[in-house]
C-alpha positions, 0 to 999 in steps of 0.5 A, a space after each residue: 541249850 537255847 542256841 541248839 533249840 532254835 537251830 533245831 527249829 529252823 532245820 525242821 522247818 527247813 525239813 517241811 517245806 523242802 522238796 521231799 525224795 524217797 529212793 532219791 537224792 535230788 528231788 524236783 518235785 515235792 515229792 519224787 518218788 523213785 519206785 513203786 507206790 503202794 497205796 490202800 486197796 479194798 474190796 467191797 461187795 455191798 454199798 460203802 461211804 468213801 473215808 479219807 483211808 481209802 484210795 482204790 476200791 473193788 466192787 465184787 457184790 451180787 447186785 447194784 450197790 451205791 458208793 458215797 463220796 464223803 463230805 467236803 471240807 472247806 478251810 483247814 478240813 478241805 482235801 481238795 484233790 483227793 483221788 479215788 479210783 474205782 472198778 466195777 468187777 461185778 455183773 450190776 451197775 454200780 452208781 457214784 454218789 456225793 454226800 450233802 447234795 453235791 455234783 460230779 462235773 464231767 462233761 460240763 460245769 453244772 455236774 449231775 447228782 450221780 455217776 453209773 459205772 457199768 459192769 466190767 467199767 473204771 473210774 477215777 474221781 478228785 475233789 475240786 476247790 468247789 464248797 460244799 453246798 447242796 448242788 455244788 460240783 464238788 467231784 470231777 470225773 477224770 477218767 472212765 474206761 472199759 476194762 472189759 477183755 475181748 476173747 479175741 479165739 471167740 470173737 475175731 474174724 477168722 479166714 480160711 482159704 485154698 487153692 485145689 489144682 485138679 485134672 481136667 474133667 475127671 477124678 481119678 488119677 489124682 497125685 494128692 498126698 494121703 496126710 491131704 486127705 480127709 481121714 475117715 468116712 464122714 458126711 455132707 449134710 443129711 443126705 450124704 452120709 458115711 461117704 470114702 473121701 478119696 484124692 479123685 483128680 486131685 494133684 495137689 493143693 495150696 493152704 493149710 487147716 483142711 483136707 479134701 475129697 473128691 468123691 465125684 466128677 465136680 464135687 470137692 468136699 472141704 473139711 476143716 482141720 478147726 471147726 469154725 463156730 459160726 461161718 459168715 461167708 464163702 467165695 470160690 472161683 475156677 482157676 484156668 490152669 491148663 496153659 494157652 497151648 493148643 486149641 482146648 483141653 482134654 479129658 483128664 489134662 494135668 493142671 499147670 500153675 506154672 503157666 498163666 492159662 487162656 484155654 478154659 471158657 469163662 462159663 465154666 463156673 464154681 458153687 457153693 452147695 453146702 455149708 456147714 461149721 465143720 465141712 463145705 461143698 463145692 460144685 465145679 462145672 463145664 461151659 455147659 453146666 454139667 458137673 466136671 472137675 476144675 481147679 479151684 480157689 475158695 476163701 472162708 471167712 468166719 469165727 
């Protein structure tokens, strides 16, 4: 009996200070463990004092709250290294305080006597080797971090573009495809309204997420198959698509984006006339200023 009490004994001791596996048979740690960790997770809503139960704490109260470190041990009661992690779910400051008059180190040795974590914010805090004593830096702030989700359909930049080849200076005759075209009678600020979209000169166009019309000599209006919620900016320019051959253009001329043009005069010009979250004008004009098709590219940029 003797004998089987002390082999006993060493085993056991064997057993405590060996490395210890869970789900593995050749630990290199002192503790490996090879899967999932569950550790204890609680969900507080008013101020809360920290116990040595805890691990992973949710704030989801209505309005500021205070967490309190607990009180550092020294000797045998010492739980140096202890982590706490923990997340501010709610729309107040949630403030980290230590008991006993200690410090959280961040930044420096000295420490501060609280930490705010702000809405939508997350922070993991160990204690140190530090004693206890009043304005000790017994806690450190190892990390911090922004759990904030950017909606990025809302606050992404959006573009929108398009190139519009038209017949020089006149809108009939347009080849445009109908599914092109805006569908139905729409409007362009207060003093256009209940207007006929139609192709105009229109022969075809590139770019999607819009529909055109034509409605007269110079004027193309751009309707936006998605409403924009707030538009920053536009830029269009006149495009010379009608070649270099011959010694100008004629009325009514079919645009060629095959072949790089030289023919147009660097006066003719493109403005933007109306702006609007759904719907845009644009005013193209001869070397003279009068209103006369062109074609045309255009970029939107927005959200």
């Amino acid at each position: 009996m003797k004998r089987f009490f002390i082999t006993f004994c060493f085993s056991f001791t064997t057993l405590v200070f060996a490395q210890v596996g869970i789900n593995t048979s050749n630990p290199n740690s002192t503790l490996s463990v090879n899967g999932s960790l569950e550790v204890k997770y609680n969900e507080i809503k008013s101020s809360y004092l920290l116990t040595k139960n805890d691990h992973f704490i949710s704030y989801t109260g209505s309005s500021g709250a205070i967490i309190t470190l607990p009180s550092v041990g020294n000797g045998d009661t010492s739980f140096s290294g202890r982590i706490y992690k923990i997340k501010n779910i709610s729309a107040s400051n949630l403030t980290l305080q230590p008991s006993d008059g200690n410090f959280i180190r961040s930044t420096d040795l000295t420490g501060m006597a609280n930490y705010t974590i702000p809405p939508g914010n997350y922070a993991e805090i160990v204690n140190n080797t530090n004693t206890s004593a009043g304005g000790n830096p017994t806690w450190d702030l190892t990390f911090i971090g922004n759990t904030t989700i950017i909606n990025s359909s809302a606050d992404a930049t959006r573009f929108l573009g398009g190139t519009i080849y038209a017949r020089f200076a006149q809108n009939s005759g347009g080849t445009l495809p109908a599914g092109s075209i805006i569908t139905g009678n729409y409007s362009v600020g207060l003093n256009n309204t209940n207007l006929t979209p139609i192709a105009g000169g229109i022969n075809s166009l590139i770019g999607s997420g819009y529909r055109i019309s034509n409605p007269s000599n110079g004027i193309y209006d751009i309707k936006f198959d998605t409403t924009f919620t707030q538009i920053y900016g536009i830029s269009v320019n006149i495009i010379d698509a009608y070649g270099s051959s011959g010694s100008g253009v004629s009325s009514g001329q079919n645009p060629d984006p095959t072949r790089a043009g030289a023919l147009l005069r660097t006066t003719d010009n493109a403005q933007v006339s109306f702006i609007s979250n759904s719907i845009i004008r644009i005013k193209t004009g001869d070397q003279n200023g009068a209103l006369a098709n062109r074609p045309f590219t255009f970029l939107v940029t927005g959200k």
